[in-house]
C-alpha positions as CSV (number, residue, x, y, z in Angstrom):
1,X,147.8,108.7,163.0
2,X,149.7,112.4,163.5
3,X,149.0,115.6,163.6
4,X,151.0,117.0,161.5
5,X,149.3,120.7,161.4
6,X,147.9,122.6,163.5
7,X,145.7,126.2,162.6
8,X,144.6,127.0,166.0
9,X,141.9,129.7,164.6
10,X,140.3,130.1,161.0
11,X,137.2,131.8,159.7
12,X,137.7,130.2,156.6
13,X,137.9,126.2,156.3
14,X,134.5,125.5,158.0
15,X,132.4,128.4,156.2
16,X,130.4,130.4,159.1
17,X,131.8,129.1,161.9
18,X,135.2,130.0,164.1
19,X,137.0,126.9,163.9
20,X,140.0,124.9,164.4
21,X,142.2,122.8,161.6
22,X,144.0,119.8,162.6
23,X,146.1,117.9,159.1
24,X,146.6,114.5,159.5
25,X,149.3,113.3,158.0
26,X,148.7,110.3,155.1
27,X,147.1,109.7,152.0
28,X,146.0,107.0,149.3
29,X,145.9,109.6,146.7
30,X,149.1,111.6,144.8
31,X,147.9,114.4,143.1
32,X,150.6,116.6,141.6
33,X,148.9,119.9,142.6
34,X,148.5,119.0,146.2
35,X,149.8,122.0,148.1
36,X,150.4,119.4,151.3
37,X,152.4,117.3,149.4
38,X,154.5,117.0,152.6
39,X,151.7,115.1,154.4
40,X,151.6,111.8,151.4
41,X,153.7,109.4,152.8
42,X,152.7,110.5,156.8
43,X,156.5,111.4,157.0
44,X,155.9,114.6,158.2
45,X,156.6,116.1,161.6
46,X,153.9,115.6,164.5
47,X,153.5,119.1,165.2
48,X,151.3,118.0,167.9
49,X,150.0,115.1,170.1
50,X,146.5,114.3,170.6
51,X,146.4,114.5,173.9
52,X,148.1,118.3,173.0
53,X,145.4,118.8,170.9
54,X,142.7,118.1,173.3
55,X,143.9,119.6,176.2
56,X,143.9,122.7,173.6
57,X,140.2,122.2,172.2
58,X,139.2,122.1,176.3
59,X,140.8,125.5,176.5
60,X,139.0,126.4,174.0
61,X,135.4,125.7,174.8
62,X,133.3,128.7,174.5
63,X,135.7,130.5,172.0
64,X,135.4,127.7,168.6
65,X,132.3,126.6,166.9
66,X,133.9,123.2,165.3
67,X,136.9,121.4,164.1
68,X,137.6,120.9,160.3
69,X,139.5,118.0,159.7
70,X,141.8,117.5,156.3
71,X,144.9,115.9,155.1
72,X,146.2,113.8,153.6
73,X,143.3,111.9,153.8
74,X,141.8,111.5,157.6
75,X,139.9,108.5,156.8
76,X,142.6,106.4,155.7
77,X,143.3,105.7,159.3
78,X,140.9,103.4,161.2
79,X,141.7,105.6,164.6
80,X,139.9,109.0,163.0
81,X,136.2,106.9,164.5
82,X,137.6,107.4,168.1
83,X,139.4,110.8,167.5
84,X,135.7,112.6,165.8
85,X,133.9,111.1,168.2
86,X,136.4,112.2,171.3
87,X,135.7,115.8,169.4
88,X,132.4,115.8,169.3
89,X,131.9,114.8,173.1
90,X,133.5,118.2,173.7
91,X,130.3,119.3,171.9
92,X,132.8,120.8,168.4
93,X,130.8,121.1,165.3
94,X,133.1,118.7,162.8
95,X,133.9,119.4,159.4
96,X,135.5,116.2,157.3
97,X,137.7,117.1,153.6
98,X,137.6,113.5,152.5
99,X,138.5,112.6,148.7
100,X,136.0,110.1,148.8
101,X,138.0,106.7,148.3
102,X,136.4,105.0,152.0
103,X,132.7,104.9,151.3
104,X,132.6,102.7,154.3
105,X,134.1,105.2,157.1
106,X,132.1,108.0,155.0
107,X,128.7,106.3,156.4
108,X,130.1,105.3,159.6
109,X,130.3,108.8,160.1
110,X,127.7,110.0,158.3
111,X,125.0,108.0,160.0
112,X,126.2,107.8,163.2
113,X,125.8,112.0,163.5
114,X,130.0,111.9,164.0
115,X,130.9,114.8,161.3
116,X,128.0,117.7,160.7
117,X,129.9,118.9,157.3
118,X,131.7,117.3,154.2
119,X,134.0,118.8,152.0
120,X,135.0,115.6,149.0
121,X,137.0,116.4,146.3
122,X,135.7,115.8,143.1
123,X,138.8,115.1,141.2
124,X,137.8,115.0,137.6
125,X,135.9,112.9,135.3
126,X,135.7,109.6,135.8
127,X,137.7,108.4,132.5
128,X,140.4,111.1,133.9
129,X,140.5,109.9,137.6
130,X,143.2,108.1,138.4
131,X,145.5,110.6,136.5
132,X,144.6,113.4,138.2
133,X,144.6,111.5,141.4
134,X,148.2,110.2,140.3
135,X,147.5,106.5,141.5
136,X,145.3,103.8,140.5
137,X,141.8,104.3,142.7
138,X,139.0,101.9,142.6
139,X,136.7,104.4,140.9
140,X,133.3,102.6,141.9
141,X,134.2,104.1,145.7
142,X,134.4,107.4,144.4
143,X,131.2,107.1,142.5
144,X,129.5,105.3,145.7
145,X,130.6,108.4,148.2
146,X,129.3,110.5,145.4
147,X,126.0,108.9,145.6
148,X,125.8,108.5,149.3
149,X,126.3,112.3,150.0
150,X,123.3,113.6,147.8
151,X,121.2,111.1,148.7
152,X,121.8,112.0,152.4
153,X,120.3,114.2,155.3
154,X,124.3,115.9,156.1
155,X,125.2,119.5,155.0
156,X,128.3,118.7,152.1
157,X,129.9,120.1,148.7
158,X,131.6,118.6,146.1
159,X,135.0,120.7,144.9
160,X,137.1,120.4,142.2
161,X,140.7,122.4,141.9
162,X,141.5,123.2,138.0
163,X,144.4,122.9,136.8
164,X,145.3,123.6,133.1
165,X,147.5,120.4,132.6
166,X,144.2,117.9,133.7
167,X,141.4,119.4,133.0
168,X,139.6,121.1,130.0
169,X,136.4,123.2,129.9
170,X,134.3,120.5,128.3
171,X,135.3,118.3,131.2
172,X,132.8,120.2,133.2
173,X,129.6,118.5,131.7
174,X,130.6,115.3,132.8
175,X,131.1,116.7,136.5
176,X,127.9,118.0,136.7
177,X,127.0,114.4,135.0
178,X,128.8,112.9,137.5
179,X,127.5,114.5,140.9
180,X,124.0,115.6,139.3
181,X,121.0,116.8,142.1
182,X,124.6,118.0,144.0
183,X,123.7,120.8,146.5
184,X,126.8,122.6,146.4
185,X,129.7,122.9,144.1
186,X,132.4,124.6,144.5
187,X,135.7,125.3,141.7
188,X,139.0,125.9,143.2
189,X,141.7,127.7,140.9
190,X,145.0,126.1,140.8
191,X,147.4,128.3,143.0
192,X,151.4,127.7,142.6
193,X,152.9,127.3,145.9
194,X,156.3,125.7,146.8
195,X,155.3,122.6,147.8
196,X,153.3,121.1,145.1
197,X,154.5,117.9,143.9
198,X,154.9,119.6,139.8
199,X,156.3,122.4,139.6
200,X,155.4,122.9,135.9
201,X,151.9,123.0,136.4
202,X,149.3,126.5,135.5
203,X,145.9,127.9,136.3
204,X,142.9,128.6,134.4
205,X,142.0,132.0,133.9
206,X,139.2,133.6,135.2
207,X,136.5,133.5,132.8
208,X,137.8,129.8,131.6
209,X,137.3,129.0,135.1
210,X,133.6,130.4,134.9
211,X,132.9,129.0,131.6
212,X,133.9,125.5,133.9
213,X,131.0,126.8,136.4
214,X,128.6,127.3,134.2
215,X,128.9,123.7,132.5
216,X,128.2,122.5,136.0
217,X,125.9,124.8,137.4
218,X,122.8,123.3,135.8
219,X,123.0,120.0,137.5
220,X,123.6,121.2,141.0
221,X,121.6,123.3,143.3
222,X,124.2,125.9,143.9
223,X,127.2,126.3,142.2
224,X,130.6,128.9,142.5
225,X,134.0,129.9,142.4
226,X,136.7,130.0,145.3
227,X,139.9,131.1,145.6
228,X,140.1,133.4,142.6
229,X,142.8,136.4,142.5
């Protein structure tokens, strides 16, 4: 497993607290509008050890709230166990972005008071899935992460990033379907950056993007945009 970024502060990936962002390198998933594209095939450079990166969160003591943890995907690697739990006996606040494919290590963690917040992508509808995901996925895991968040005691959100190409505004129904009783949801607009796998790829605009909301909003507790010019 690598470390393959490194944001020593943000204010921003682990909502109301000062945190850390470690990217671990790897994933199962090959979505064309991943913006750490770079990180897929774990070929990336370590931009840090993990005995680096704990001798930094010791410094640090005091100063961050948590850690939020993303990728990639962290929980493709059986070693993420030891390195939440090695976090969390510095007394860090974790936050996990998961896309939801290890059910199993989802629990693990879940029930074993190892991560305090979960970010899973929410990738489309389920019909839709594995293109959006650009990979074959064994959608029942998806459904069974789904299922095990709302029906458990941990602070999470479900998120989806739109993007023109793979998703369409009646799509939205069958999201809120799909992760219905939800207590957050959150839609992400598409943003073009250089290292997306498609290069061809476009936004919504912003009342499409609200009119995707709204579809949803009815089946969750709370619902919202993010990331929105």
């Amino acid at each position: 497993m690598k470390i393959c970024g490194l944001q020593k502060v943000t204010l921003l990936d682990y909502p109301g607290y000062v945190a850390a962002t470690v990217f671990i390198g790897g994933c199962n998933f090959n979505c064309p509008f991943c913006y750490n594209s770079s990180l897929i095939n774990n070929d990336a450079d370590e931009v840090i050890t993990e005995e680096e990166f704990f001798e930094y969160l010791g410094r640090r003591k005091g100063i961050l709230d948590g850690v939020a943890i993303t990728g990639g995907e962290p929980l493709l690697h059986k070693e993420i166990v030891e390195f939440i739990r090695k976090i969390k006996a510095l007394g860090f606040k974790v936050k996990l972005d998961t896309n939801g494919s290890f059910p199993d290590v989802l629990e693990y963690l879940v029930n074993n008071n190892l991560v305090d917040y979960v970010a899973m992508d929410i990738k489309n509808t389920l019909d839709k899935y594995c293109l959006t995901a650009g990979c074959n996925i064994i959608i029942n895991n998806i459904t069974r992460s789904i299922k095990f968040l709302i029906n458990s005691d941990i602070d999470y959100e479900f998120r989806t990033t739109v993007v023109r190409e793979y998703h369409e505004i009646s799509d939205f129904i069958k999201i809120g379907e799909l992760i219905k009783g939800a207590k957050k949801y959150f839609i992400q607009s598409y943003q073009y950056q250089e290292s997306v796998r498609n290069k061809n790829l476009t936004p919504l605009k912003k009342d499409e993007l609200l009119l995707c909301m709204r579809n949803v909003e009815k089946y969750v507790g709370f619902a919202s945009l993010r990331e929105i010019d």
